[in-house]
C-alpha positions in Angstrom: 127.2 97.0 90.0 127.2 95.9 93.7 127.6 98.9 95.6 128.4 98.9 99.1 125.4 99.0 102.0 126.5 102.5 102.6 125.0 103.4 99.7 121.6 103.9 101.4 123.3 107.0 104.0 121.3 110.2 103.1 118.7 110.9 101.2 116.2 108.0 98.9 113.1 109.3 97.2 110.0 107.0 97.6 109.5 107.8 93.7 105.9 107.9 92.7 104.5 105.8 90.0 102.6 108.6 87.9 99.3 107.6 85.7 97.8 109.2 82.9 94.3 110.0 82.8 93.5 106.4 81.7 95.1 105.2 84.5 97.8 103.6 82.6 101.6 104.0 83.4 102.9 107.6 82.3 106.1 106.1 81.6 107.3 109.8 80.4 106.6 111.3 83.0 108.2 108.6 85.2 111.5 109.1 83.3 110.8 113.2 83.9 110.4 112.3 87.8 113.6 110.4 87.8 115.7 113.3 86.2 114.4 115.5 88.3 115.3 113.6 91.7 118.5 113.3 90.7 118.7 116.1 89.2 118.0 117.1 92.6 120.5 115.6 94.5 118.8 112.7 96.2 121.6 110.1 97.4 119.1 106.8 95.9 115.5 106.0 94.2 113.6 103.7 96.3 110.9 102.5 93.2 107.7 100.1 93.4 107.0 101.1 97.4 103.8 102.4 99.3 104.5 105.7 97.8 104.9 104.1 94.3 101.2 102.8 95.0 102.5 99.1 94.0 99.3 97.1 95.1 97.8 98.5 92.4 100.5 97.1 89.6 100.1 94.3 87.9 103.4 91.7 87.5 103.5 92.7 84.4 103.5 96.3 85.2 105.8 95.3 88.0 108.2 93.7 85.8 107.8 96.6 83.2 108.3 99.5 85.8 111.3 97.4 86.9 112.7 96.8 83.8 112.0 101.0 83.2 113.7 102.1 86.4 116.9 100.8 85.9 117.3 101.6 82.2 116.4 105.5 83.0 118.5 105.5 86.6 121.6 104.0 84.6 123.2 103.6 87.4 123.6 107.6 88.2 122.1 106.6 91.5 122.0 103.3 93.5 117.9 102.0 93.1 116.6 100.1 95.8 113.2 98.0 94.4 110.0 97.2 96.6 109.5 93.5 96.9 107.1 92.3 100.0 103.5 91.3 100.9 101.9 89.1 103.5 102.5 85.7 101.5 105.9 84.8 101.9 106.4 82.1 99.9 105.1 84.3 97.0 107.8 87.0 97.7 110.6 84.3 97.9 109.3 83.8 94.0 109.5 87.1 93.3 112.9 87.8 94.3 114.3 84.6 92.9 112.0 86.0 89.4 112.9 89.5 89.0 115.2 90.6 86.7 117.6 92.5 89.9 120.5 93.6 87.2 120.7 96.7 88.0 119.3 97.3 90.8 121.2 98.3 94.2 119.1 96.9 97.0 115.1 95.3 98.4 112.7 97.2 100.4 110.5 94.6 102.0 107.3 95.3 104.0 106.6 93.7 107.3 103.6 91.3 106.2 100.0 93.1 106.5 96.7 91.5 107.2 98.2 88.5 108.2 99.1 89.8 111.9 101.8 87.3 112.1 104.0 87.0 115.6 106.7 88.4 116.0 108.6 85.1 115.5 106.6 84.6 112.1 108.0 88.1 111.1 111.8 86.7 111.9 111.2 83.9 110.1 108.9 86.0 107.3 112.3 88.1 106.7 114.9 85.2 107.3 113.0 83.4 104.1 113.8 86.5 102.2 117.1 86.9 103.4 118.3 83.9 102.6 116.8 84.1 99.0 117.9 87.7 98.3 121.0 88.4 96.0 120.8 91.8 97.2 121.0 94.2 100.2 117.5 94.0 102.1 115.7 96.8 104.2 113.4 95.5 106.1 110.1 98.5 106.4 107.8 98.7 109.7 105.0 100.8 109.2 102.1 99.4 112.0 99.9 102.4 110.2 99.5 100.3 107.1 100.2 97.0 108.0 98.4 96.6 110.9 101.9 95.1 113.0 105.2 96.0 113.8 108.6 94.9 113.7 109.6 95.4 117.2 113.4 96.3 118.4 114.1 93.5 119.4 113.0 91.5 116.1 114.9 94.1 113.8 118.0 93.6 116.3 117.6 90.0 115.9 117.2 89.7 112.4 120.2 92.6 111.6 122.6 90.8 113.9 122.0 87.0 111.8 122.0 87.9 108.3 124.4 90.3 107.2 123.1 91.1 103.6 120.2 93.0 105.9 121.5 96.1 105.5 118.8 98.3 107.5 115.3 99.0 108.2 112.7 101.9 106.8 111.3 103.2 110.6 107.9 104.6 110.2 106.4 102.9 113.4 106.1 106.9 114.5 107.8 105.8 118.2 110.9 107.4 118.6 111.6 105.1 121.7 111.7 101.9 119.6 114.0 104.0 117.4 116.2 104.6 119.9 116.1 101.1 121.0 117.3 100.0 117.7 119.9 102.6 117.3 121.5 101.8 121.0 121.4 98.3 120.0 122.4 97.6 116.3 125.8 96.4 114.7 127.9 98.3 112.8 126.7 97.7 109.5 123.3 98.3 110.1 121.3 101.6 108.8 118.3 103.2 110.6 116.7 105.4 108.1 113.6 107.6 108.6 110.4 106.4 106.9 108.4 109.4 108.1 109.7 113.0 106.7 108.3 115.1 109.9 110.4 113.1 112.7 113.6 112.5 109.9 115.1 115.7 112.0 115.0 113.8 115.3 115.7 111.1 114.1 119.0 112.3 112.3 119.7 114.0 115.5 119.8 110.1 117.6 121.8 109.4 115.0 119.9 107.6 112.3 121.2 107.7 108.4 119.5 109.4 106.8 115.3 109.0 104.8 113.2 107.5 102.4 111.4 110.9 101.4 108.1 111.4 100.0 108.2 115.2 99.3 111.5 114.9 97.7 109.4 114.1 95.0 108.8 117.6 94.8 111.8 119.1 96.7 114.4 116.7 96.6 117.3 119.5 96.3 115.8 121.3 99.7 114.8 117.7 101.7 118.7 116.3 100.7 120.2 119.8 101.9 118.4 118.8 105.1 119.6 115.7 105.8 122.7 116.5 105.0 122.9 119.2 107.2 122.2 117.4 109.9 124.4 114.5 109.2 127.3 116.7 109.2 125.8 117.9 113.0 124.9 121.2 111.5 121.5 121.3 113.7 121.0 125.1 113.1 120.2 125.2 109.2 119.1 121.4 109.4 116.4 122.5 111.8 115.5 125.9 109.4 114.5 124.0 106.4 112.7 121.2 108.8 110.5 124.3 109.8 110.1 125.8 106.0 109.1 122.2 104.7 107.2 120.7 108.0 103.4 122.1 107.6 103.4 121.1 104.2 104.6 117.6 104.9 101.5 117.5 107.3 99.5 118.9 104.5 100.7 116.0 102.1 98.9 113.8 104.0 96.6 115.2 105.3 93.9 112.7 102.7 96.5 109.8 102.5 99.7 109.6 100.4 100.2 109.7 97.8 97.0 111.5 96.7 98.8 114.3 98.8 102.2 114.5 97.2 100.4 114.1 93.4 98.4 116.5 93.5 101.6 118.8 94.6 103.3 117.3 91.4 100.7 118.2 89.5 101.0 121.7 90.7 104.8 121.8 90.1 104.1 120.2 86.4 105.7 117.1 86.8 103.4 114.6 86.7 99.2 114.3 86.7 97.0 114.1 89.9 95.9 110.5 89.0 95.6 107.6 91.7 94.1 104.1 91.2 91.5 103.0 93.2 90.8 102.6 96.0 92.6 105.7 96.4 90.9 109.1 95.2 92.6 112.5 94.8 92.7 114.4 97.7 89.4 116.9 99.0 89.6 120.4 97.3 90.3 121.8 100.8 93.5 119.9 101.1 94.8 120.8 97.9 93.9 125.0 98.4 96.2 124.2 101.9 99.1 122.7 99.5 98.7 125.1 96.9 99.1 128.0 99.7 102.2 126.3 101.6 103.8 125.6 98.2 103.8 129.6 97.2 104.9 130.0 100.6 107.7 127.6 100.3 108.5 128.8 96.9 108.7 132.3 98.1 111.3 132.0 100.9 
């Protein structure tokens, strides 16, 4: 099914990728987390991203997780895959590799480590453009990656290849957001990468998020956005402030230790991470524990 790049308005669910106490893939409690997102009323599953802790994956877990996600979306919701690193040549391959039936769009990271330029980055995305079958979004996120895609690069790169449908924000500075946003053509989506500025962001007229805690709340994080998409700013703005201290809490030790160990709380999946990442300090997890009875209690 090609759906259209509009697809990706609204809410998407940077899924997690649960373990079992081995470690190993807890492909049943994967399918439970997928039911319940949509279940949920998220808009799209973004699978295999930061969230989805994919630099610890194998390629054959990659493949198999794939190969998973699309059998257990069935198409109830468009699935955008993460496909990106800091070798390009090596993510080319892995596009032109993956079995993509099935799956609705790429979400590709601006190259860590590396610290290309900004023209390497253009030409870094412009490979993968030109290789993709699918609907790119490009993802800046100078936290983790150590560089940025700057305005005028994601203008560049959105006004030459069509088939890049948009990028995941999550440089934190709402100025290059807006630079973007004045700037972009018409077929180009701006969604929210961070859950605690989605609100503003929504309100400069971006399209929507790639969630973490929907995980956990996707039906009150979608009512959000949706709110606010529709210019209702008064109840978009009330569930902002019900859901914003526990977004901080979340990570507050680095994600997704943060949003596990919440999952874990709600039954849905185990508070298991692979190294190097370690579950969240005891502290942390009393504060999400206390915000989620909160929450739960409103």
């Amino acid at each position: 099914m090609n759906r259209p790049i509009s697809s990706f308005h609204g809410t998407g669910v940077a899924i997690v990728t649960p373990f079992d106490p081995s470690g190993t893939i807890d492909y049943d409690a994967y399918e439970k987390m997928i039911n319940y997102v949509i279940n949920g009323g998220v808009d799209y599953i973004v699978a295999m991203g930061t969230t989805g802790e994919t630099p610890t994956l194998s390629k054959e877990e990659k493949y198999s997780l794939l190969s998973f996600s699309v059998d257990k979306v069935a198409s109830r919701v468009p699935l955008v895959i993460g496909i990106g690193g800091n070798n390009t040549a090596e993510v080319v391959q892995a596009i032109r590799t993956s079995p993509l039936e099935g799956v609705d769009g790429i979400l590709s990271v601006s190259p860590y480590y590396n610290k290309p330029t900004q023209e390497g980055i253009y030409l870094h995305f412009k490979a993968i453009a030109e290789s993709s079958p699918l609907p790119v979004i490009l993802y800046t996120v100078p936290g983790r990656t150590g560089g940025n895609i700057s305005a005028e690069t994601t203008i560049r790169l959105a006004q030459d290849f069509p088939n890049i449908a948009g990028i995941k924000e999550a440089s934190g500075n709402l100025y290059q957001v807006y630079q973007i946003l004045m700037n972009r053509p018409d077929h180009f989506l701006v969604i929210s990468g961070d859950d605690g500025l989605t609100l503003p962001m929504l309100a400069a007229g971006a399209d929507g998020v790639i969630s973490v805690i929907a995980n956990a709340y996707p039906d009150t994080m979608s009512a959000m956005v949706r709110f606010a998409l529709a210019g209702d700013f008064f109840h978009a703005r009330k569930i902002h402030f019900q859901l914003i201290d526990l977004i901080n809490a979340l990570f507050a030790d680095g994600s997704p230790g943060g949003i596990k160990a919440l999952l874990e709380i709600k039954g849905l999946c185990r508070e298991v991470v692979r190294l190097p990442l370690v579950p969240i300090n005891q502290s942390t997890r009393d504060l999400i524990v206390k915000l989620e009875k909160q929450l739960n209690n409103l």
